[in-house]
Short mmCIF file of the C-alpha atoms (twelve columns), coordinates in Angstrom:
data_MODEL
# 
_entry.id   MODEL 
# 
loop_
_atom_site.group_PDB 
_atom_site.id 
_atom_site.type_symbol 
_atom_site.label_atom_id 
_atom_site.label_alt_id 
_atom_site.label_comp_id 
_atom_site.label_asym_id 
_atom_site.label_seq_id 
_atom_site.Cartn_x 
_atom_site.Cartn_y 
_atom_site.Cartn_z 
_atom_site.pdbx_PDB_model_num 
ATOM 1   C CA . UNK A 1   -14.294 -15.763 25.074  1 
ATOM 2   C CA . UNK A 2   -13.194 -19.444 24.647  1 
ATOM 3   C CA . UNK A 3   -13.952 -21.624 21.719  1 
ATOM 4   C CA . UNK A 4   -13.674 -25.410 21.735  1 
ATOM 5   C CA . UNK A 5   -11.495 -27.991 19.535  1 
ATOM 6   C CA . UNK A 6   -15.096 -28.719 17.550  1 
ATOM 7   C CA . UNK A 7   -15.723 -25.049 17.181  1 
ATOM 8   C CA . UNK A 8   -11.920 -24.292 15.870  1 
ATOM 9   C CA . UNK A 9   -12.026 -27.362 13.706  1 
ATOM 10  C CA . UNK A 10  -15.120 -26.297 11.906  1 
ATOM 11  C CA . UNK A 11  -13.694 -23.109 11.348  1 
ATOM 12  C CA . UNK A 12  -11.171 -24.041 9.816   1 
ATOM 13  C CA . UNK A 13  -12.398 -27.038 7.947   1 
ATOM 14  C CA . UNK A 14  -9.777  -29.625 10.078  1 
ATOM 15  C CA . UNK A 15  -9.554  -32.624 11.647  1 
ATOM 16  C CA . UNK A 16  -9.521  -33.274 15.490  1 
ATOM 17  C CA . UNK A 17  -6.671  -35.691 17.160  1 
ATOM 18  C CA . UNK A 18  -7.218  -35.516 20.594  1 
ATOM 19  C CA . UNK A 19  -9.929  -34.480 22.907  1 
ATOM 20  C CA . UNK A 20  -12.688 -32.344 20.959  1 
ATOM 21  C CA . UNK A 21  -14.388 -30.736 24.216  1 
ATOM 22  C CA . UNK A 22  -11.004 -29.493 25.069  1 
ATOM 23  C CA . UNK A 23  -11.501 -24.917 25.508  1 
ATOM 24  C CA . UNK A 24  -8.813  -22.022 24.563  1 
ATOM 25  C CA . UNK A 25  -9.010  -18.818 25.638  1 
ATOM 26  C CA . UNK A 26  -6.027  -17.001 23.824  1 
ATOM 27  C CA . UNK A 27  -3.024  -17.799 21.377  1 
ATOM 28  C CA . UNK A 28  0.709   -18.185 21.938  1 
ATOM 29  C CA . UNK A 29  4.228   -18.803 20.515  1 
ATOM 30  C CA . UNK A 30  4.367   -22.868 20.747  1 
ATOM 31  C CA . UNK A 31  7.306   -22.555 22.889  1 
ATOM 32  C CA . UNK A 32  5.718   -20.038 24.819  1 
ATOM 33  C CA . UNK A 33  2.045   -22.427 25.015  1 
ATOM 34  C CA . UNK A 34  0.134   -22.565 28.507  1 
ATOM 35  C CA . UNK A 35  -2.608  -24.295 29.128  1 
ATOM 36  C CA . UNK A 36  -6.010  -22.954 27.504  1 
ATOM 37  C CA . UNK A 37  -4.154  -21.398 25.529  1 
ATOM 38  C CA . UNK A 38  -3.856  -21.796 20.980  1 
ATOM 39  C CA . UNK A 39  -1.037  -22.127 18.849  1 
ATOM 40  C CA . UNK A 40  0.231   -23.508 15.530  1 
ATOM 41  C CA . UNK A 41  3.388   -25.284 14.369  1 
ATOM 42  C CA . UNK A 42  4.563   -24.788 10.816  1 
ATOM 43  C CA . UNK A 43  7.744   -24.253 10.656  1 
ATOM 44  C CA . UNK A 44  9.998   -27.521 10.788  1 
ATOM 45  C CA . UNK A 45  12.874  -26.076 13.238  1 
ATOM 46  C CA . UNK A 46  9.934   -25.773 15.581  1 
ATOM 47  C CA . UNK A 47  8.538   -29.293 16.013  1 
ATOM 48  C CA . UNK A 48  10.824  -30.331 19.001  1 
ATOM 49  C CA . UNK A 49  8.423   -27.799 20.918  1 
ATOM 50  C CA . UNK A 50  5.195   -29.840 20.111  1 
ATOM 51  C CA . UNK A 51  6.548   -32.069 22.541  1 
ATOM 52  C CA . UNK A 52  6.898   -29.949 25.360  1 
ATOM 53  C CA . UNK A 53  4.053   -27.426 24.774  1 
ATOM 54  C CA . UNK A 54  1.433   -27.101 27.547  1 
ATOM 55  C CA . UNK A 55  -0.764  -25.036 24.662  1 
ATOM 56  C CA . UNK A 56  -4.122  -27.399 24.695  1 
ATOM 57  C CA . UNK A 57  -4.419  -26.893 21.131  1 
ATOM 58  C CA . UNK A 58  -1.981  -26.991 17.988  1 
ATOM 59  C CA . UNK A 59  -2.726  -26.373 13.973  1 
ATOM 60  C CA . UNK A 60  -0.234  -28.520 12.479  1 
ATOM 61  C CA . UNK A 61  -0.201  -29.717 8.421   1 
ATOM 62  C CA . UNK A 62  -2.184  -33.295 7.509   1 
ATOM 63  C CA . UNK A 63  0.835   -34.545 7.068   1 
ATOM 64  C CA . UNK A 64  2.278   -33.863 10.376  1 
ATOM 65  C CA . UNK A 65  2.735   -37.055 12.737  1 
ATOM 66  C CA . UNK A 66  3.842   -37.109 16.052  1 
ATOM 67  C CA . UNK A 67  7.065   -38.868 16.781  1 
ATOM 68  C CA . UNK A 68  6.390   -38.683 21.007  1 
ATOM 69  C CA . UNK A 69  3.832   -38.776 22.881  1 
ATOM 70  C CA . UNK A 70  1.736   -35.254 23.140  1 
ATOM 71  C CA . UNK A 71  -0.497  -33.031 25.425  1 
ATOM 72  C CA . UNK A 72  -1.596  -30.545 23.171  1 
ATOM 73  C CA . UNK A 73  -4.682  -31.794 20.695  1 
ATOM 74  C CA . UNK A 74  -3.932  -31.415 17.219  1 
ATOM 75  C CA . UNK A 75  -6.160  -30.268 14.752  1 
ATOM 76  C CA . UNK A 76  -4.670  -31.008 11.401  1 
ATOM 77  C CA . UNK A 77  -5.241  -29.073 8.804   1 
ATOM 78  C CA . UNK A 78  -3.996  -28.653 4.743   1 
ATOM 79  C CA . UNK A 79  -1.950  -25.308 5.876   1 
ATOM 80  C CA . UNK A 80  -1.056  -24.696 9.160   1 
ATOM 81  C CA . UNK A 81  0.039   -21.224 8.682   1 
ATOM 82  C CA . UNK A 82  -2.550  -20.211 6.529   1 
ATOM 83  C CA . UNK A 83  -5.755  -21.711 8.795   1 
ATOM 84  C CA . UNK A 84  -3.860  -20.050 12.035  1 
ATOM 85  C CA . UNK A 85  -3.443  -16.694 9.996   1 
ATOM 86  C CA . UNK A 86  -6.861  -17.205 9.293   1 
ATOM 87  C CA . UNK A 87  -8.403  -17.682 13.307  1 
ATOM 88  C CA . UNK A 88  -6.402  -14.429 13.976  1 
ATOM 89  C CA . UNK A 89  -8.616  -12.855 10.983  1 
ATOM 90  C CA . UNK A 90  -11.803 -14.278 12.666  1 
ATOM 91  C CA . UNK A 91  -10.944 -13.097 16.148  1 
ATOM 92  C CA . UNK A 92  -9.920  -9.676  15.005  1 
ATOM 93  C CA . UNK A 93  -13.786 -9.708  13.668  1 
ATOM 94  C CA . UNK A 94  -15.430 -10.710 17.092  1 
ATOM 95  C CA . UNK A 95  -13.122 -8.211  19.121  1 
ATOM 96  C CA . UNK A 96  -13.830 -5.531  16.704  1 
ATOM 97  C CA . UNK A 97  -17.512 -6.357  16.268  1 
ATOM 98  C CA . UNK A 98  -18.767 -2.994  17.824  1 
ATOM 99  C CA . UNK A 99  -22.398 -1.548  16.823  1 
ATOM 100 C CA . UNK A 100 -24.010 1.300   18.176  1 
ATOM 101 C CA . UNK A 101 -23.324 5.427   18.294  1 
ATOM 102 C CA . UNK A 102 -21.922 5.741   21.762  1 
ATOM 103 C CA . UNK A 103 -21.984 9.680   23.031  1 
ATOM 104 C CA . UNK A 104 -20.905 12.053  23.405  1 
ATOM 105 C CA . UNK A 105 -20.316 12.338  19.813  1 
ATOM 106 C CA . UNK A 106 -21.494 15.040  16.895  1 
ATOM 107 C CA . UNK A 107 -23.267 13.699  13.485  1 
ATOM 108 C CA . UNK A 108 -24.696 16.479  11.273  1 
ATOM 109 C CA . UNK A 109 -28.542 15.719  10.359  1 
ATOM 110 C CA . UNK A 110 -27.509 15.710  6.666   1 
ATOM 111 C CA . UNK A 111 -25.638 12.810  6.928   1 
ATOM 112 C CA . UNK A 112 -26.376 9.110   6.315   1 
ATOM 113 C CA . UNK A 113 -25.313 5.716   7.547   1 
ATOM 114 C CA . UNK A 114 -25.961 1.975   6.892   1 
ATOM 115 C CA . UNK A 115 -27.084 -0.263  8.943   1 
ATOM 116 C CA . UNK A 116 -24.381 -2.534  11.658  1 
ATOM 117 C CA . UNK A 117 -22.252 0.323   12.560  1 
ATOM 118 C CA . UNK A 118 -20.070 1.950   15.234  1 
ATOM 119 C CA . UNK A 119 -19.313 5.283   15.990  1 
ATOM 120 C CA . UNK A 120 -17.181 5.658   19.336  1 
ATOM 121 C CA . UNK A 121 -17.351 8.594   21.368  1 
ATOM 122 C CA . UNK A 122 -15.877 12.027  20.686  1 
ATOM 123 C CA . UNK A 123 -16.302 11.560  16.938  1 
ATOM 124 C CA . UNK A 124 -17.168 14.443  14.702  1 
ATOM 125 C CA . UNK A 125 -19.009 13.438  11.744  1 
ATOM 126 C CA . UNK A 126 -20.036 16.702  9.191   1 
ATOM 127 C CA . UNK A 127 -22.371 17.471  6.767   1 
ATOM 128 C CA . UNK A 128 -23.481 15.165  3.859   1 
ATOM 129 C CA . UNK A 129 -21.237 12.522  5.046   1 
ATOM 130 C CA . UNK A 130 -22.083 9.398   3.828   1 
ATOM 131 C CA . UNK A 131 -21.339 5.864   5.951   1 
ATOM 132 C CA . UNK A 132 -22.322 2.095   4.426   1 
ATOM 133 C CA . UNK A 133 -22.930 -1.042  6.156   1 
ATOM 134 C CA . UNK A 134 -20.760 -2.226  8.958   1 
ATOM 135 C CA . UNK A 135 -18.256 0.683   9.233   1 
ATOM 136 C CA . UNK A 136 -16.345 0.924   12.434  1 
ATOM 137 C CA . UNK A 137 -15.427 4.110   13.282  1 
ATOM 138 C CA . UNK A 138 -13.878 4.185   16.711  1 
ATOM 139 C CA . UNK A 139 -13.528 6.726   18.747  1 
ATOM 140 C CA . UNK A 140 -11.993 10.316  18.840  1 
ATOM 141 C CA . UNK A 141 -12.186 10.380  14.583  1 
ATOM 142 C CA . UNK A 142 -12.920 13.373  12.846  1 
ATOM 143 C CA . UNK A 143 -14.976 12.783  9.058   1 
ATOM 144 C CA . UNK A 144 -15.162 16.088  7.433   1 
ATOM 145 C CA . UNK A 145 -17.995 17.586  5.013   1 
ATOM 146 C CA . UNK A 146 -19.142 15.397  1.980   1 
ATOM 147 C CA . UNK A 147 -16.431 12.248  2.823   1 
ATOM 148 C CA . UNK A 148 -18.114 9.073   1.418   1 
ATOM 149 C CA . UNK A 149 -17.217 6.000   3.770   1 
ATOM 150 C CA . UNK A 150 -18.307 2.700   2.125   1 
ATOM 151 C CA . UNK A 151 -19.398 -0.648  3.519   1 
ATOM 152 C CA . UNK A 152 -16.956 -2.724  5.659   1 
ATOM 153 C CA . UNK A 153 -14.139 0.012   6.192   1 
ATOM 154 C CA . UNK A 154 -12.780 0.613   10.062  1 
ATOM 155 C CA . UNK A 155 -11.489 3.647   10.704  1 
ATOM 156 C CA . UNK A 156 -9.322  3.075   14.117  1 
ATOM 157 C CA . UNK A 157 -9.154  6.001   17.257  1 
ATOM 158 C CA . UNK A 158 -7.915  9.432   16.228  1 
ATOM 159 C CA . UNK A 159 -7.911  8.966   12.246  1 
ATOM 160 C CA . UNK A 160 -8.803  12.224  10.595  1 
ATOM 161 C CA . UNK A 161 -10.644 12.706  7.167   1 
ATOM 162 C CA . UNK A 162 -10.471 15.789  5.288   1 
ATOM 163 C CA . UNK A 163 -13.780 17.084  3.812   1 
ATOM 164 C CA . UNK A 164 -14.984 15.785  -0.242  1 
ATOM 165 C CA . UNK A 165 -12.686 12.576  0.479   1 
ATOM 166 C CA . UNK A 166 -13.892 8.892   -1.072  1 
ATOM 167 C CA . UNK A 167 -13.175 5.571   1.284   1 
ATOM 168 C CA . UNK A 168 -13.709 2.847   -0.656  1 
ATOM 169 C CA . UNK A 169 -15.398 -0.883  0.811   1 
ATOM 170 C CA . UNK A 170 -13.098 -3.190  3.323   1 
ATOM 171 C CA . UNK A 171 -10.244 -0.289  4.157   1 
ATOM 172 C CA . UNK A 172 -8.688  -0.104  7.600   1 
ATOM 173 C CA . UNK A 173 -7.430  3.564   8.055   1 
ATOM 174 C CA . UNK A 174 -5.546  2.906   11.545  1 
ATOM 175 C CA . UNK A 175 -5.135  5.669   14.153  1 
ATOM 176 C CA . UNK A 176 -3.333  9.385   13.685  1 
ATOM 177 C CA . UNK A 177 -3.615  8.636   9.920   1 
ATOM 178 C CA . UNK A 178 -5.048  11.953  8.370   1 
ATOM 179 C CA . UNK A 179 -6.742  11.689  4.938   1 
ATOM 180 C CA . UNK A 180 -7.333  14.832  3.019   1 
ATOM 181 C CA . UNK A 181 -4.792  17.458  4.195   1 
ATOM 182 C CA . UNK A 182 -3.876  20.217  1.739   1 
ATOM 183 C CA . UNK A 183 -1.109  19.284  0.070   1 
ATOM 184 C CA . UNK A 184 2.182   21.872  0.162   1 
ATOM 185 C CA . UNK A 185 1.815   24.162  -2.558  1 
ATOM 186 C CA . UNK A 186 2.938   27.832  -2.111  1 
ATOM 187 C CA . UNK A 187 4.182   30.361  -3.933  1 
ATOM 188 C CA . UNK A 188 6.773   32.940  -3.775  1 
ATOM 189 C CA . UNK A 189 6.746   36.276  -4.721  1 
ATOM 190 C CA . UNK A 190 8.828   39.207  -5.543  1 
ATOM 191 C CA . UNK A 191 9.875   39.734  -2.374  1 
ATOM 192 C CA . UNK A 192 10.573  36.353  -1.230  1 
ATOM 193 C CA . UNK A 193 7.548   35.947  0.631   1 
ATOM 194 C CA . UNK A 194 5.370   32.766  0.074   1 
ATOM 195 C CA . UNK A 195 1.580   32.751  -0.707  1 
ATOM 196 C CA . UNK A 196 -0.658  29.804  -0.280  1 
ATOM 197 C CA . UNK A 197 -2.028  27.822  -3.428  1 
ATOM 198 C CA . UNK A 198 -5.563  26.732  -2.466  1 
ATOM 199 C CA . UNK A 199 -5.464  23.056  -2.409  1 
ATOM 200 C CA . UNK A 200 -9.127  22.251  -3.585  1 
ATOM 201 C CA . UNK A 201 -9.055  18.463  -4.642  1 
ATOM 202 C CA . UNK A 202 -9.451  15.316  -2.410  1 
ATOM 203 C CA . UNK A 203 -8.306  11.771  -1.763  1 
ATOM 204 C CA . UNK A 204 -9.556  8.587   -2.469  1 
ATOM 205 C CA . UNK A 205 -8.955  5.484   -1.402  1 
ATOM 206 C CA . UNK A 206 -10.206 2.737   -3.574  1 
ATOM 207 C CA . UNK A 207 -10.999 -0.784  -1.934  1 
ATOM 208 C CA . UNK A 208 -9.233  -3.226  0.332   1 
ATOM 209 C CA . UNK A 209 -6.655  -0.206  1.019   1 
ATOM 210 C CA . UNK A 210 -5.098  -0.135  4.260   1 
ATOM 211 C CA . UNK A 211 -3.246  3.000   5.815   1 
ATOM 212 C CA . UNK A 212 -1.076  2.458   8.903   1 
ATOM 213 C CA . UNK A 213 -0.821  4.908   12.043  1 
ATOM 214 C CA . UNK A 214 0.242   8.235   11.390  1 
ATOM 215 C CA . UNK A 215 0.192   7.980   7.519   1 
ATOM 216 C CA . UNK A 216 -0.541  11.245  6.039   1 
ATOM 217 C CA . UNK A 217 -2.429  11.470  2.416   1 
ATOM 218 C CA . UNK A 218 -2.512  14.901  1.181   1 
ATOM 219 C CA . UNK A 219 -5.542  16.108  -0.832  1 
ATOM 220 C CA . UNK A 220 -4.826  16.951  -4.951  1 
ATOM 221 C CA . UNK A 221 -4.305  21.068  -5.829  1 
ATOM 222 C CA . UNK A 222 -6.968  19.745  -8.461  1 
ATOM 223 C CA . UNK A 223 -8.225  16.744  -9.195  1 
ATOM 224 C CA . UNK A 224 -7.362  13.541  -6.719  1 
ATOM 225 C CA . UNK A 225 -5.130  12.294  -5.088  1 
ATOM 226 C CA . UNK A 226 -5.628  8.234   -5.976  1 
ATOM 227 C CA . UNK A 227 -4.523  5.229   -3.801  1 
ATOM 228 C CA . UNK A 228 -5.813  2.230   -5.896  1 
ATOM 229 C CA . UNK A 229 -7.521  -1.193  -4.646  1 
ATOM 230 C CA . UNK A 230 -5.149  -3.023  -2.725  1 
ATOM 231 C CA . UNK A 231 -2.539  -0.881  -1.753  1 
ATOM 232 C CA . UNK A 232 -0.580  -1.662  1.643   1 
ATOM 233 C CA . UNK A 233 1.079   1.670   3.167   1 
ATOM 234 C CA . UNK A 234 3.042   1.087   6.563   1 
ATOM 235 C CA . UNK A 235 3.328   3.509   9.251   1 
ATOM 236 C CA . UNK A 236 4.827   7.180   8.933   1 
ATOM 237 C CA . UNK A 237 4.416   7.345   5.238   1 
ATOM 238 C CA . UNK A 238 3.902   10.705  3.581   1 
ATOM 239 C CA . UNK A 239 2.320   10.820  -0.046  1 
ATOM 240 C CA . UNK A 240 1.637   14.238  -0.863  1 
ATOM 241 C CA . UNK A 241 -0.783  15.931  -3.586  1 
ATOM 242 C CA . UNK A 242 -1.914  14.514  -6.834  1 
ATOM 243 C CA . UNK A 243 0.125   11.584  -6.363  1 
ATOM 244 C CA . UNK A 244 -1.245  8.145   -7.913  1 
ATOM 245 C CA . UNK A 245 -0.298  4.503   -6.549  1 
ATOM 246 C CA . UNK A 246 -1.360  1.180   -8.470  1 
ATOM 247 C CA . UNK A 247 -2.890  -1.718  -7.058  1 
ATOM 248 C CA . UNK A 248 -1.535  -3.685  -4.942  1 
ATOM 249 C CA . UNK A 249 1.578   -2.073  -4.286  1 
ATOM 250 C CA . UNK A 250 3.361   -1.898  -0.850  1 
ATOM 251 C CA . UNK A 251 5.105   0.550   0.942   1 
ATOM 252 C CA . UNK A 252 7.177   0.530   4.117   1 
ATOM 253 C CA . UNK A 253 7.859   2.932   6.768   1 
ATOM 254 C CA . UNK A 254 8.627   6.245   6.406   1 
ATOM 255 C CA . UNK A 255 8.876   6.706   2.586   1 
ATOM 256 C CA . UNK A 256 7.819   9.866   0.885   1 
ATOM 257 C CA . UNK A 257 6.236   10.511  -2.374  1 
ATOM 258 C CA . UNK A 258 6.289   13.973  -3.344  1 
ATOM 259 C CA . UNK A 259 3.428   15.470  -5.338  1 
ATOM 260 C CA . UNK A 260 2.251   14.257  -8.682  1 
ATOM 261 C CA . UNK A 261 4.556   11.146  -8.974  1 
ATOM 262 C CA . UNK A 262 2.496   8.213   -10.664 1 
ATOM 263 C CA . UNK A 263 3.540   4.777   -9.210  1 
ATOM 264 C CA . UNK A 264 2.906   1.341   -11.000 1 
ATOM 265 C CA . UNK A 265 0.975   -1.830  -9.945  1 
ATOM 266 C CA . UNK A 266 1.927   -3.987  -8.280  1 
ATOM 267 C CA . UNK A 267 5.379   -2.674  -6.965  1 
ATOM 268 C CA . UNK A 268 6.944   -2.833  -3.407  1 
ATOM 269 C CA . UNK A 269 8.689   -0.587  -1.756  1 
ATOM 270 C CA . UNK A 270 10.987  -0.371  1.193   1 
ATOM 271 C CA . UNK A 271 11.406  1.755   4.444   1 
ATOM 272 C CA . UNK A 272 12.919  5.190   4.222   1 
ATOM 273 C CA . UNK A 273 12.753  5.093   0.526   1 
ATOM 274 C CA . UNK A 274 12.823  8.886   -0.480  1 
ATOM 275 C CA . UNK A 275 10.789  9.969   -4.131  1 
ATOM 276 C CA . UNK A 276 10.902  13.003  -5.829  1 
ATOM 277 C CA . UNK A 277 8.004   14.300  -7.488  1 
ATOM 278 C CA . UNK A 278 6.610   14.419  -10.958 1 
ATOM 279 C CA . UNK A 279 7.922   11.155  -12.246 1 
ATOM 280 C CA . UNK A 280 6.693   7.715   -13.149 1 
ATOM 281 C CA . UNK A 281 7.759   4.313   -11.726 1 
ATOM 282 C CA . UNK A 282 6.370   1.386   -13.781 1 
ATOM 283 C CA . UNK A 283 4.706   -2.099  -12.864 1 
ATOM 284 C CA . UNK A 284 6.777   -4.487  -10.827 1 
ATOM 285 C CA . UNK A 285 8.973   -2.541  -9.947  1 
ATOM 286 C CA . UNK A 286 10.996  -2.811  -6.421  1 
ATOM 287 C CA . UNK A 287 12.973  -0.665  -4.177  1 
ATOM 288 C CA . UNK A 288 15.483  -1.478  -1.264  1 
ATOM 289 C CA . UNK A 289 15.507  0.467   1.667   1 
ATOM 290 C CA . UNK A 290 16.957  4.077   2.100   1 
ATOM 291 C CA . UNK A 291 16.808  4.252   -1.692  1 
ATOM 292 C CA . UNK A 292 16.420  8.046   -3.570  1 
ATOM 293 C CA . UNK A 293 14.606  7.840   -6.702  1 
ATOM 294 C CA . UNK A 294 15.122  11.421  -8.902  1 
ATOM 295 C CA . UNK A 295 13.991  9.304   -12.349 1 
ATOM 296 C CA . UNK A 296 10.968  7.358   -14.091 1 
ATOM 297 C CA . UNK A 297 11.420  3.890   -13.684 1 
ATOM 298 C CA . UNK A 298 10.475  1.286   -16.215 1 
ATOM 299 C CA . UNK A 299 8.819   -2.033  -15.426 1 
ATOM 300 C CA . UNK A 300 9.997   -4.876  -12.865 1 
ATOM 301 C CA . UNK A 301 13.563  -2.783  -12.320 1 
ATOM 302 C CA . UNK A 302 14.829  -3.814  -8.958  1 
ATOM 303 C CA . UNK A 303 16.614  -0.652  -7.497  1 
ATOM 304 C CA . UNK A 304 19.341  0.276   -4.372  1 
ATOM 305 C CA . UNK A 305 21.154  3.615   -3.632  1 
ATOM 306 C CA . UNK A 306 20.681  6.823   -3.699  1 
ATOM 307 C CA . UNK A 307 20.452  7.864   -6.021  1 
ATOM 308 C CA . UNK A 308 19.100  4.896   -6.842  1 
ATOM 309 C CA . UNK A 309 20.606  2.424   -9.742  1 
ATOM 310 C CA . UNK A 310 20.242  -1.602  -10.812 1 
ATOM 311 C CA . UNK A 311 20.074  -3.872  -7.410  1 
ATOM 312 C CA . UNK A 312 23.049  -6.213  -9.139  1 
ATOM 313 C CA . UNK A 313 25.105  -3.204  -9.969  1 
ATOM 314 C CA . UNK A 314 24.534  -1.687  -6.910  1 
ATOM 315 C CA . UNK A 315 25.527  -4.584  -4.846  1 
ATOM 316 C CA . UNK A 316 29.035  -5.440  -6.911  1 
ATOM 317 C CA . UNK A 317 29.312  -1.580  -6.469  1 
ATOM 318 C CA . UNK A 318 29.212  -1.945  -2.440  1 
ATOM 319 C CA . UNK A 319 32.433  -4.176  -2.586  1 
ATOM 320 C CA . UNK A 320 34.478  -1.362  -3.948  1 
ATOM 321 C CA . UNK A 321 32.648  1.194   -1.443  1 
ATOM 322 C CA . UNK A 322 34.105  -0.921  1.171   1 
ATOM 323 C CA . UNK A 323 37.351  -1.449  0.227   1 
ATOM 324 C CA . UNK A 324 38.093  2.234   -1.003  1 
ATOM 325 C CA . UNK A 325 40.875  2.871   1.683   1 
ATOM 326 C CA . UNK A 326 43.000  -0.313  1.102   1 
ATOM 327 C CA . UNK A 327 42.379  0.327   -2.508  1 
ATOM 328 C CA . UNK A 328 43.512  3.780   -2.424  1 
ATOM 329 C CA . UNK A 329 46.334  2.814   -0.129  1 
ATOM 330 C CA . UNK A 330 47.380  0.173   -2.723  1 
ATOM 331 C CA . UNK A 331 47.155  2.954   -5.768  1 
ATOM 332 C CA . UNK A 332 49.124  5.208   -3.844  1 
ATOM 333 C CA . UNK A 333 52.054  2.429   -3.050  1 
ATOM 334 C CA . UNK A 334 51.801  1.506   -6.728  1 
ATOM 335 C CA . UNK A 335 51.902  5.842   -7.699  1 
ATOM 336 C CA . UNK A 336 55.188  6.096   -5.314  1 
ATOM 337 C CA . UNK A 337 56.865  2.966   -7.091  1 
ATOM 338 C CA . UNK A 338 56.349  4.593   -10.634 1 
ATOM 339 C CA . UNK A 339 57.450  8.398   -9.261  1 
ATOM 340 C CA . UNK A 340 60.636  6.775   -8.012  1 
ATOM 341 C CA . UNK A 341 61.163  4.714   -11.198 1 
ATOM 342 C CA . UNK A 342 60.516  7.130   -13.389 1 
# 
């Protein structure tokens, strides 16, 4: 598909400096440009390459004025990174603007859709499932009995949701993520022997939540299992029953939440970041990587370690870590002088 300088300008609401008829066909690095192809300059350290580009098209600010002579037309806008961040969002629509039910795939009569969407092949959809408007749901997914799918969500190849769970509007549940599995709740008994605790709640995922591949969401014993508007959750992420997440909070990489753990608005949260269950973690609140939280957390702490304590403590912490050995070395020399003195 190739747009012109007009069409791109409109888009984006910028002005053209250079040839207006001129077509792109894909994006690129600005060092990387070839011709036909988009790109963008807003960092500083890269405006030598605005020279030598062969892109045939470059975002750059207003304020941006060429030094040499150019190649590439410019279409200047008020943020260059913003407007180009914005074209990817619009050609992520058009590639993704499927329609249709392709076969073979299995929807029970009892369910319901909207109008404007997709359902790839392969796809089981169950009983009184219920689909809005323009939901992509690509193929190889699996939507379980009574799951509620609202408008505008994509569900990408192989994403699985449990039966009774609620997708909010605008979510992108990307592929391998599984919605809705029971969470791990057994039982021992006298003999050592573990029994299974029926796991009868469900998820939901409020709107604008997005779940990266491979994310696992476990269902609530009772009750739900809540991921609130907003949320970001990376790949590999396990959050397991009853667990709650505020808005807009982030989470990297293979973190775990274990079950019943209430987390704050607005917080963010790094890779590998281990949490034990049953606690609270307020508003604000951030966590370095590799962190182990075993404690509730009050608002807009900033925590490293594990277990996990104040970032600034932490860090004048690490110096000592470091230097244990010459330290020790230099408390031992220092023990021998006061034995032989003494």
């Amino acid at each position: 598909m190739k747009f012109t300088a007009t069409q791109i300008a409109g888009i984006l609401e910028g002005d053209i400096v250079g040839n207006p008829d001129v077509e792109v066909s894909n994006l690129s690095k600005i060092e990387e440009g070839t011709e036909g192809s988009l790109t963008f300059l807003a960092n500083p350290k890269y405006k030598p390459f605005i020279y030598s580009t062969k892109a045939s098209i470059t975002i750059v600010n207003k304020n941006f004025e060429p030094e040499n002579n150019i190649s590439t037309t410019l279409i200047k806008v008020e943020d260059a990174y913003k407007a180009f961040s914005k074209l990817l969002e619009y050609y992520n629509q058009i590639k993704l603007n499927k329609s249709g039910i392709e076969q073979p795939s299995f929807i029970a009569k009892s369910s319901k859709h909207g109008d404007n969407i997709y359902i790839g092949a392969f796809t089981y959809i169950g009983e009184n499932v219920s689909i809005g408007e323009n939901v992509k749901i690509f193929p190889n997914c699996y939507i379980g009995d009574n799951v509620a799918i609202d408008d505008n969500t994509i569900l990408f190849a192989g994403a699985k949701v449990y039966s009774d769970c609620i997708i909010g509007k605008n979510c992108v549940v990307n592929s391998g993520a599984i919605i809705g599995a029971d969470g791990f709740g057994f039982v021992p008994d006298e003999k050592g022997e573990y029994s299974k605790v029926p796991q009868i709640g469900n998820v939901i995922l409020e709107d604008f939540v997005d779940i990266g591949a491979a994310t696992t969401i476990d269902r609530a014993t009772l009750g739900s299992t809540i991921i609130r508007r907003g949320v970001k959750l990376d790949n590999q992420i396990q959050i397991a029953h009853n667990v709650e997440i505020g808005k807009n909070t982030v989470i990297a990489a293979q973190t775990g939440v274990a079950g019943s753990t209430k987390i704050g608005e607005n917080c963010q949260i790094g890779g590998q970041v281990g949490i034990v269950g049953h606690i609270t973690i307020g508003n604000n609140v951030k966590i370095q990587a590799q962190s182990g939280i075993g404690r509730n957390i009050k608002d807009d702490e900033v925590l490293q370690g594990s277990p996990a304590f104040g970032y600034g403590d932490f860090n004048k912490s690490y110096v000592y870590f470091k230097n244990l050995p010459k330290i020790m070395k230099e408390i031992n020399e220092i023990d021998k002088k006061v034995n032989g003195n003494s």
